[in-house]
N, CA and C atoms as an extended XYZ file, in Angstrom:
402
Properties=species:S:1:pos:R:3:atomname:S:1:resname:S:1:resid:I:1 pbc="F F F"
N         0.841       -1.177        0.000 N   UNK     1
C         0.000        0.000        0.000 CA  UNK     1
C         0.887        1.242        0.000 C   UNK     1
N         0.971        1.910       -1.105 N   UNK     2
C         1.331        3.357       -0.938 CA  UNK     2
C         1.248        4.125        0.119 C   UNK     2
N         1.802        4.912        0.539 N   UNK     3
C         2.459        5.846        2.147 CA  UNK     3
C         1.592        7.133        1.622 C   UNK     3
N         0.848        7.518        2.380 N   UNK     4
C        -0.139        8.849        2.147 CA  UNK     4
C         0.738       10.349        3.403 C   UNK     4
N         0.700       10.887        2.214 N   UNK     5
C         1.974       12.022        3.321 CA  UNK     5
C         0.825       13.098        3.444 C   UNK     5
N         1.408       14.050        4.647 N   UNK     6
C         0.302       14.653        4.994 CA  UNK     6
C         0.147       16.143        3.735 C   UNK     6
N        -0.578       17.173        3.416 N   UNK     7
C        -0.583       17.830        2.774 CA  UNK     7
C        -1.628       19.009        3.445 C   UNK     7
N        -0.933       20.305        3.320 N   UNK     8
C        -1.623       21.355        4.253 CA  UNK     8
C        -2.387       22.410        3.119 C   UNK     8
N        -2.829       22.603        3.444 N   UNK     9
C        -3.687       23.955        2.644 CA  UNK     9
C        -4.229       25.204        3.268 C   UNK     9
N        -3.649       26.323        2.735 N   UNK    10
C        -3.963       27.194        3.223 CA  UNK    10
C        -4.193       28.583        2.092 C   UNK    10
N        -4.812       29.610        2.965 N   UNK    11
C        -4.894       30.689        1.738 CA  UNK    11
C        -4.718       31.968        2.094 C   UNK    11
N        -4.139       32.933        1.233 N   UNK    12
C        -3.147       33.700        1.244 CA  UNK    12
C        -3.932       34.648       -0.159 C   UNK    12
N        -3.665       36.274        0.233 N   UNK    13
C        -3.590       36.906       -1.358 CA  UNK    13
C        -2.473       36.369       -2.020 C   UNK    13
N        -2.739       36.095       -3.536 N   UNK    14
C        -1.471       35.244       -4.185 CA  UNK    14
C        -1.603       35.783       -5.300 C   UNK    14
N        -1.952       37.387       -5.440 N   UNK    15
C        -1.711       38.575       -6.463 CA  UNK    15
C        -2.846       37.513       -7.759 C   UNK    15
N        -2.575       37.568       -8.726 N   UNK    16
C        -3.097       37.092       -9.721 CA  UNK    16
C        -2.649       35.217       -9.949 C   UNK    16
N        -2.488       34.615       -8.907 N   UNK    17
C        -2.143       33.588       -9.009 CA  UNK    17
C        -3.483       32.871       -8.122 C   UNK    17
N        -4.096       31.270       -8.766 N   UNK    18
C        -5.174       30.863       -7.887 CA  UNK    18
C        -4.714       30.159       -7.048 C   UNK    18
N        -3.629       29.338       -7.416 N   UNK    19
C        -2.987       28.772       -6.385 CA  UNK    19
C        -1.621       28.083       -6.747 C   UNK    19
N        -1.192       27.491       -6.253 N   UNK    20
C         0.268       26.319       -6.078 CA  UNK    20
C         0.339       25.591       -5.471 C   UNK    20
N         1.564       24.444       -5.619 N   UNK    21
C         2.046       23.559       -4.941 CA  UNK    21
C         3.349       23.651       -4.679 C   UNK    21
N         3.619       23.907       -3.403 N   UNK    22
C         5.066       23.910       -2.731 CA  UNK    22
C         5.259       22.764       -2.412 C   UNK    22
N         5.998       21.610       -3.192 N   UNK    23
C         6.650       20.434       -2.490 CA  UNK    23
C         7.645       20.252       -1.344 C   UNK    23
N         8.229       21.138       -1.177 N   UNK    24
C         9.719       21.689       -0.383 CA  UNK    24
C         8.374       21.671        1.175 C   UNK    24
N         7.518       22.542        1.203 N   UNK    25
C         6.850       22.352        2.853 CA  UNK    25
C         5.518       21.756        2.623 C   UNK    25
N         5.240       21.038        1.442 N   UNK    26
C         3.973       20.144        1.307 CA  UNK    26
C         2.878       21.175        1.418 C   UNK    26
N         2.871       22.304        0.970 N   UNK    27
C         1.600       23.232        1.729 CA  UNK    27
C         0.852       23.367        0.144 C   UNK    27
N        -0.270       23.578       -0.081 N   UNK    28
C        -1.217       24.082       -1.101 CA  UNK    28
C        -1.675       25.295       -0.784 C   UNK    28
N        -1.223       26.192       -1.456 N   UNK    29
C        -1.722       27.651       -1.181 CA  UNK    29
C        -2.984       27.694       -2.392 C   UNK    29
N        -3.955       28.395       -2.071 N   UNK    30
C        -5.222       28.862       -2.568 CA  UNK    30
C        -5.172       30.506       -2.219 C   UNK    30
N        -5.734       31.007       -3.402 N   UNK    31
C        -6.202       32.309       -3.169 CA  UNK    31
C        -7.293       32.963       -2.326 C   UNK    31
N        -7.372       33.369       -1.425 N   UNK    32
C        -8.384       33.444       -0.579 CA  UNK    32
C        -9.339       34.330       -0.975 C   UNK    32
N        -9.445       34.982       -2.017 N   UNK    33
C       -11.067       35.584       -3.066 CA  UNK    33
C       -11.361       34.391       -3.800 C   UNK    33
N       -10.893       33.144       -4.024 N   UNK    34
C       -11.691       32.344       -5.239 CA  UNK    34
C       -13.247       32.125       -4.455 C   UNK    34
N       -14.020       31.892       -5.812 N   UNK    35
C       -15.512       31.502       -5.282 CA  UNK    35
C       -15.096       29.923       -5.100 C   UNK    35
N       -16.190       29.628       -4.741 N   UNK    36
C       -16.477       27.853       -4.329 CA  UNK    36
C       -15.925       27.056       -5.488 C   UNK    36
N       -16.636       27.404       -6.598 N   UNK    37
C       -16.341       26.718       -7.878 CA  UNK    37
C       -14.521       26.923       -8.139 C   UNK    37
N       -14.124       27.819       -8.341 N   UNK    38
C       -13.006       28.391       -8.464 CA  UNK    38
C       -11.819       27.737       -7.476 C   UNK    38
N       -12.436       27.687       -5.987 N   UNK    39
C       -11.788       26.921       -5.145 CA  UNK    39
C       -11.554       25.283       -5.617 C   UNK    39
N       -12.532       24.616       -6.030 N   UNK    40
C       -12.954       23.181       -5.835 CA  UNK    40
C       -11.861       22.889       -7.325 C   UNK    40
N       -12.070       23.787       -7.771 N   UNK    41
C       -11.111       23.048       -9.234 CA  UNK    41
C        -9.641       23.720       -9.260 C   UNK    41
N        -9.387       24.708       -8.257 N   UNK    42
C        -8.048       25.030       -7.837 CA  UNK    42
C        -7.101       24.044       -7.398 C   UNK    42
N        -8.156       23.451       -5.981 N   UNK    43
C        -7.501       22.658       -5.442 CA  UNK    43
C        -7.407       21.294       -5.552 C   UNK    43
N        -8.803       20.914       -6.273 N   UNK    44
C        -7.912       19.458       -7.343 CA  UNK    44
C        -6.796       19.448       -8.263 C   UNK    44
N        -6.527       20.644       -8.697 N   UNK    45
C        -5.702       20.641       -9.817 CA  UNK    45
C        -3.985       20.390       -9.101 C   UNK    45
N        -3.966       21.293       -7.673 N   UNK    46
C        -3.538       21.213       -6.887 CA  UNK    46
C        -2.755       19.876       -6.363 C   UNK    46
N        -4.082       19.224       -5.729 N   UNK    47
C        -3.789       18.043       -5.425 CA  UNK    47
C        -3.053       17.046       -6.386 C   UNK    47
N        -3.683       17.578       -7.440 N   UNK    48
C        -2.725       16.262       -8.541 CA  UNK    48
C        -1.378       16.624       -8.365 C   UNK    48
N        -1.309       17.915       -8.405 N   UNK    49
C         0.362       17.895       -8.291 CA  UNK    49
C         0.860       17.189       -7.446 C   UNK    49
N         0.336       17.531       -6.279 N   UNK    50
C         1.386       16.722       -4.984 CA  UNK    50
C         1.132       15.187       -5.135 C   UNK    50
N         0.235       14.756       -5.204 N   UNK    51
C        -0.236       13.039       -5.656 CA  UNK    51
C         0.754       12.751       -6.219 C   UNK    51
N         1.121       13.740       -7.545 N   UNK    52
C         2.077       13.307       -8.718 CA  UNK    52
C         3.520       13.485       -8.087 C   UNK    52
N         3.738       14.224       -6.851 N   UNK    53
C         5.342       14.741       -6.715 CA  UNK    53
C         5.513       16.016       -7.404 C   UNK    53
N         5.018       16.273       -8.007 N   UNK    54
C         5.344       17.197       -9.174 CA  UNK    54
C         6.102       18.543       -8.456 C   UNK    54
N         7.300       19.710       -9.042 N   UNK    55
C         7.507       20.255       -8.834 CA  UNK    55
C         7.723       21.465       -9.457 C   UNK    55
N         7.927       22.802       -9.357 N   UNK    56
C         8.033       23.394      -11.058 CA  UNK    56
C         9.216       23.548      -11.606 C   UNK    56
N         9.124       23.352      -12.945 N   UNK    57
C        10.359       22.818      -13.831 CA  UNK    57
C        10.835       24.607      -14.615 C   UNK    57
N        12.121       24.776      -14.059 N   UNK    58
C        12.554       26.083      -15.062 CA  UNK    58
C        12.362       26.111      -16.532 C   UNK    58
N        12.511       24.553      -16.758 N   UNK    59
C        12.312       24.932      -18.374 CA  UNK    59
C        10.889       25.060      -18.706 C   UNK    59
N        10.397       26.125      -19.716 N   UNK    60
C         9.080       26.363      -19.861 CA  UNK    60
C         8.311       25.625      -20.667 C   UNK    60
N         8.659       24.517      -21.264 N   UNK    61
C         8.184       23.732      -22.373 CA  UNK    61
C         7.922       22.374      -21.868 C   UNK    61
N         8.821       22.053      -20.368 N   UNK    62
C         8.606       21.010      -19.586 CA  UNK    62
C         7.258       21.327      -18.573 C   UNK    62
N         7.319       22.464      -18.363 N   UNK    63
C         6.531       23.226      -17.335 CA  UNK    63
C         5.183       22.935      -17.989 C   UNK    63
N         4.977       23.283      -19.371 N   UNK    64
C         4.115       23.749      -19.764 CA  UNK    64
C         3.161       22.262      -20.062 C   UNK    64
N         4.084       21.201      -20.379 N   UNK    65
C         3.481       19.971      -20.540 CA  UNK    65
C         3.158       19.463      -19.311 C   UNK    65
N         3.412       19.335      -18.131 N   UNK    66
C         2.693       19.043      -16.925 CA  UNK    66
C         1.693       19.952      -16.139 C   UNK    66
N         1.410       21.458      -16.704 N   UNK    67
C         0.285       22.135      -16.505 CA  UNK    67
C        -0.833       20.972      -17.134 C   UNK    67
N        -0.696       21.326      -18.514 N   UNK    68
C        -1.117       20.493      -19.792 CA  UNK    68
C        -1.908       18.819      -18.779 C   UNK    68
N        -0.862       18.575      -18.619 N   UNK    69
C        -1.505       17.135      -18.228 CA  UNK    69
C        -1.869       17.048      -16.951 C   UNK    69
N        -1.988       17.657      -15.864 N   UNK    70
C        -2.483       17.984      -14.311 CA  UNK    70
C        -4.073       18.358      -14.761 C   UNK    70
N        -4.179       19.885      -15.828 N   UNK    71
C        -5.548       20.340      -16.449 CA  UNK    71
C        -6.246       19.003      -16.721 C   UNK    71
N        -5.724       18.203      -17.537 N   UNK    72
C        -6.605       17.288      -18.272 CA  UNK    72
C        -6.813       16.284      -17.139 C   UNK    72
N        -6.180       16.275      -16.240 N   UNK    73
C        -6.139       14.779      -15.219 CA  UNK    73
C        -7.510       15.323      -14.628 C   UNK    73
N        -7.634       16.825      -13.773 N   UNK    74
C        -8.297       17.437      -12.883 CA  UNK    74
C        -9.567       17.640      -13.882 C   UNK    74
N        -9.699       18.010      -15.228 N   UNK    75
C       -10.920       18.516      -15.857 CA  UNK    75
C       -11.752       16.769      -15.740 C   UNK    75
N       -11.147       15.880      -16.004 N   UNK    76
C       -11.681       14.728      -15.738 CA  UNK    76
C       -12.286       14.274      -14.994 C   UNK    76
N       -11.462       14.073      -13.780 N   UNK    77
C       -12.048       14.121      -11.858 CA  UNK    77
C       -13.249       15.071      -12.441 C   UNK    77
N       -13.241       16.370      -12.163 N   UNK    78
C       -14.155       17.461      -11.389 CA  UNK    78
C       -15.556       17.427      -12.677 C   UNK    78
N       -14.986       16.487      -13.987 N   UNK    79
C       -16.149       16.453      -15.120 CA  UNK    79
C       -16.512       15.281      -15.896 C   UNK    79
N       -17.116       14.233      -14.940 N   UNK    80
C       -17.511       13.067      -16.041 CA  UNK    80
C       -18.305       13.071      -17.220 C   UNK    80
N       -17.745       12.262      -18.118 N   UNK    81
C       -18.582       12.415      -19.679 CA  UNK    81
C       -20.222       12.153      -19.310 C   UNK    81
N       -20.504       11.341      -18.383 N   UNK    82
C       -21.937       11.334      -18.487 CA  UNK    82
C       -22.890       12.754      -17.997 C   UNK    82
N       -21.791       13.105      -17.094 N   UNK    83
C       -22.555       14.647      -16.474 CA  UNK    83
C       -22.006       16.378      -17.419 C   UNK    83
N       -21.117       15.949      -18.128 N   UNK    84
C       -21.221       16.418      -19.102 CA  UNK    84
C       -22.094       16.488      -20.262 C   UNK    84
N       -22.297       15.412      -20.541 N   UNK    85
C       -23.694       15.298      -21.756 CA  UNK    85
C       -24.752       15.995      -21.017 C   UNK    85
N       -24.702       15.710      -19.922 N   UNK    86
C       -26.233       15.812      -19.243 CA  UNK    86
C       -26.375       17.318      -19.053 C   UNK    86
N       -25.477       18.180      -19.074 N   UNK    87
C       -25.230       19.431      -18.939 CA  UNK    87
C       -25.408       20.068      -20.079 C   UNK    87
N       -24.842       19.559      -21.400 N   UNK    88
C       -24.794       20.047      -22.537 CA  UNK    88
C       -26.353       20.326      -23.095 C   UNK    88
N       -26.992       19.474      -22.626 N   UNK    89
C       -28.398       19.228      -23.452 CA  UNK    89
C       -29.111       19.899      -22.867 C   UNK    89
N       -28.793       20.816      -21.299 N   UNK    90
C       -29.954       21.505      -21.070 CA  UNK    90
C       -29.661       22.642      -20.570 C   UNK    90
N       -28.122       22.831      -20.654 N   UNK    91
C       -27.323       24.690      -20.748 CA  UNK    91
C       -27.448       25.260      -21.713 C   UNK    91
N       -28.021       26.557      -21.855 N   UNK    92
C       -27.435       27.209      -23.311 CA  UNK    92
C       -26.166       28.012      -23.323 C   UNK    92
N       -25.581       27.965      -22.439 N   UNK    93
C       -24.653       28.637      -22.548 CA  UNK    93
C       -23.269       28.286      -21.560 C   UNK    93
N       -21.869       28.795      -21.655 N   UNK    94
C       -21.002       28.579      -20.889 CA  UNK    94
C       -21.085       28.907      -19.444 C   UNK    94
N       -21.689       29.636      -18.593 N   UNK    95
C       -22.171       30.210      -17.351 CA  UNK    95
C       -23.059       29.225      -16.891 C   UNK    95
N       -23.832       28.740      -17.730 N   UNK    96
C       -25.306       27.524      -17.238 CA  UNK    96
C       -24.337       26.364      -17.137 C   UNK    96
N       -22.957       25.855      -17.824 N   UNK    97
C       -22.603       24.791      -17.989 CA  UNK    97
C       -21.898       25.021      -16.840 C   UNK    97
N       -21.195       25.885      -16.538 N   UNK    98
C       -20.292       26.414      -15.332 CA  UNK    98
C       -20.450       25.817      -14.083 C   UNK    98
N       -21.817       26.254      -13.760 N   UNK    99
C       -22.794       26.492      -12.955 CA  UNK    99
C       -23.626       24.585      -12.488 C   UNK    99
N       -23.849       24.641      -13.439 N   UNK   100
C       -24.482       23.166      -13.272 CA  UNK   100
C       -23.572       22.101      -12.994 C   UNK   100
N       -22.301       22.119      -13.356 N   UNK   101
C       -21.048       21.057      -13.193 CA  UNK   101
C       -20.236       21.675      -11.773 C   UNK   101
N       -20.427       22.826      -11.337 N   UNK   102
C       -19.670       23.080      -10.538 CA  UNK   102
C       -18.202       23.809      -10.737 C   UNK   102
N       -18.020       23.628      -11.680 N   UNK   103
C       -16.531       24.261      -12.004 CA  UNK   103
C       -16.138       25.522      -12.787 C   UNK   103
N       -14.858       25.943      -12.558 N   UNK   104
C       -14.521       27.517      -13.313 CA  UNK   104
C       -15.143       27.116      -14.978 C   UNK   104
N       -14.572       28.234      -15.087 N   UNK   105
C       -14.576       28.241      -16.903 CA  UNK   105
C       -13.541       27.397      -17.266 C   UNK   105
N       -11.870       27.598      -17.005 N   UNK   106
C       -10.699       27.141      -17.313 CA  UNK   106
C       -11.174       25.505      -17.038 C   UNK   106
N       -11.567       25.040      -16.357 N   UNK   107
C       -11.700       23.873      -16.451 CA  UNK   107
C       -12.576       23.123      -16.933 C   UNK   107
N       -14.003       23.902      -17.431 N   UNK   108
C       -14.966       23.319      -18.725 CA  UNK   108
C       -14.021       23.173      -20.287 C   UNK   108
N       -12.994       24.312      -20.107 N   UNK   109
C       -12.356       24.640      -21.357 CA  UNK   109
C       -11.787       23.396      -21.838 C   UNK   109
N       -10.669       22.657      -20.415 N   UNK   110
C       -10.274       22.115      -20.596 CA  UNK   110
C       -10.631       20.609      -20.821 C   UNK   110
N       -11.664       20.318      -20.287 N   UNK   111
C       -12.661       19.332      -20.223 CA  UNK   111
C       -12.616       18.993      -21.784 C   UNK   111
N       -13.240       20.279      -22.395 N   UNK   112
C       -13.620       20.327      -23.860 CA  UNK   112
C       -11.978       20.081      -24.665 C   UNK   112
N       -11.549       20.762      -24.529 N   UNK   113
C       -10.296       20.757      -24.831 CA  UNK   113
C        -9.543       19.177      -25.133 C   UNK   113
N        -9.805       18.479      -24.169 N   UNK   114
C        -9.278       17.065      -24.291 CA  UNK   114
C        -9.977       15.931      -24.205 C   UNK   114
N       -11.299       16.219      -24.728 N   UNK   115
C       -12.102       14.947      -25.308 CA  UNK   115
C       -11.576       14.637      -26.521 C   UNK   115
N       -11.678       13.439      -26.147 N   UNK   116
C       -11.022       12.204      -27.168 CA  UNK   116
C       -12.256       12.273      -28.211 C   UNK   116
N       -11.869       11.401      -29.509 N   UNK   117
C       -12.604       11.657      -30.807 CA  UNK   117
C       -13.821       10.710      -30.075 C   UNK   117
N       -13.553        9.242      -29.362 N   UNK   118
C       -14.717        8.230      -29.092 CA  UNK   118
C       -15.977        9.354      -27.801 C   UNK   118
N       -15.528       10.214      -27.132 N   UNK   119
C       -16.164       10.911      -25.969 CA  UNK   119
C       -16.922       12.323      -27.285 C   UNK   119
N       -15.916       12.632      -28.108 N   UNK   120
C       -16.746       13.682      -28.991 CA  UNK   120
C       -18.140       12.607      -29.714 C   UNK   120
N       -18.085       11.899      -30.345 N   UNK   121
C       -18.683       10.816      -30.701 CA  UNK   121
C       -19.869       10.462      -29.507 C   UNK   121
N       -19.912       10.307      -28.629 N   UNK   122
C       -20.528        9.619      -27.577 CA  UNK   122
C       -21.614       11.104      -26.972 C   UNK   122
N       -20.772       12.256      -26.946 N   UNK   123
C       -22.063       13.638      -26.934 CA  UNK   123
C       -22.512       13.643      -28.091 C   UNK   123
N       -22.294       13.736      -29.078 N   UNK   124
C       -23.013       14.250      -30.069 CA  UNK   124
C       -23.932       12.991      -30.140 C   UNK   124
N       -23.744       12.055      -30.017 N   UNK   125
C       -25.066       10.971      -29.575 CA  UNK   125
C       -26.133       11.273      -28.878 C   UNK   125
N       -25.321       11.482      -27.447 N   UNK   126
C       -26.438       11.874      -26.470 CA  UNK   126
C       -27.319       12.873      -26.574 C   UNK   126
N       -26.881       14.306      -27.268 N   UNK   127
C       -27.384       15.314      -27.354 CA  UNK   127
C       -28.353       15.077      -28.730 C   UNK   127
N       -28.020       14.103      -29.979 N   UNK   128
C       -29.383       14.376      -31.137 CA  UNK   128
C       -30.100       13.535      -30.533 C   UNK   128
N       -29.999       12.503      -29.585 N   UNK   129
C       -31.235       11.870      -28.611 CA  UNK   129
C       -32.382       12.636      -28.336 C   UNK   129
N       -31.530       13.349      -27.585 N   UNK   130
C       -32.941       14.018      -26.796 CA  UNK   130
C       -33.331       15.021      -27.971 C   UNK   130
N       -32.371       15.681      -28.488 N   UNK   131
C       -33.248       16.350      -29.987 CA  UNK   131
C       -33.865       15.900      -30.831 C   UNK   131
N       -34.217       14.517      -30.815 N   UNK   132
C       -35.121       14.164      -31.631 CA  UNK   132
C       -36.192       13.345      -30.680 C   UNK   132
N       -36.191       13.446      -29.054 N   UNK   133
C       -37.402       13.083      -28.325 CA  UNK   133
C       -37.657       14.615      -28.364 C   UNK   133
N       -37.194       15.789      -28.321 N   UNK   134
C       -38.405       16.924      -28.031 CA  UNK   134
C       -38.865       17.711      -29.268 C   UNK   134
């Protein structure tokens, strides 16, 4: 069984930043203005880091690919394809989808962002369903 280390969280003004992961004192800083939504997908995104070890990399192209793949790990967690469909078919808009899933914008984006061709395939199913029951 894997060793579960402890991990602290706390929140701080963090200027235009929502949050981080300090591996060096295990702490998760959060911005202390995020809303609920804003919080909840901060700090999963968060958490993956430390889950992962992860630390930040000077080079920006290394950096940029483990943003990249933390987003897509966390848009996953905080957005299943089934509650996604289920959202799609009765939001009209990005704020209703927001809103109904719980999460920022940046992380619907990303949600969208990294559906696979079989999950693009699998909404556009779900959604001419019900467009052709109403």
């Amino acid at each position: 069984m894997a060793r579960v280390e402890t991990v602290t969280i706390r929140t701080a003004d963090l200027g235009d930043v929502d949050g981080m992961w300090d591996p060096d004192t295990r702490i998760i800083w959060l911005h202390q203005d995020l809303t609920p939504a804003e919080r909840r997908c901060t700090l999963a995104h968060e958490i993956i880091h430390a889950a992962r070890g992860d630390e930040h990399c000077r080079d920006h192209v290394l950096n940029a690919r483990q943003e990249r793949l933390v987003d897509e790990i966390a848009s996953r967690l905080l957005i299943p394809l089934d509650l996604l469909a289920d959202a799609l078919v009765w939001c009209h808009d990005d704020a209703q989808l927001c809103d109904a899933l719980d999460v920022d914008l940046d992380t619907l984006d990303a949600r969208r962002r990294f559906l696979t061709l079989e999950e693009r395939h699998y909404l556009s199913a779900r959604i001419s369903t019900i467009e052709h029951v109403a």
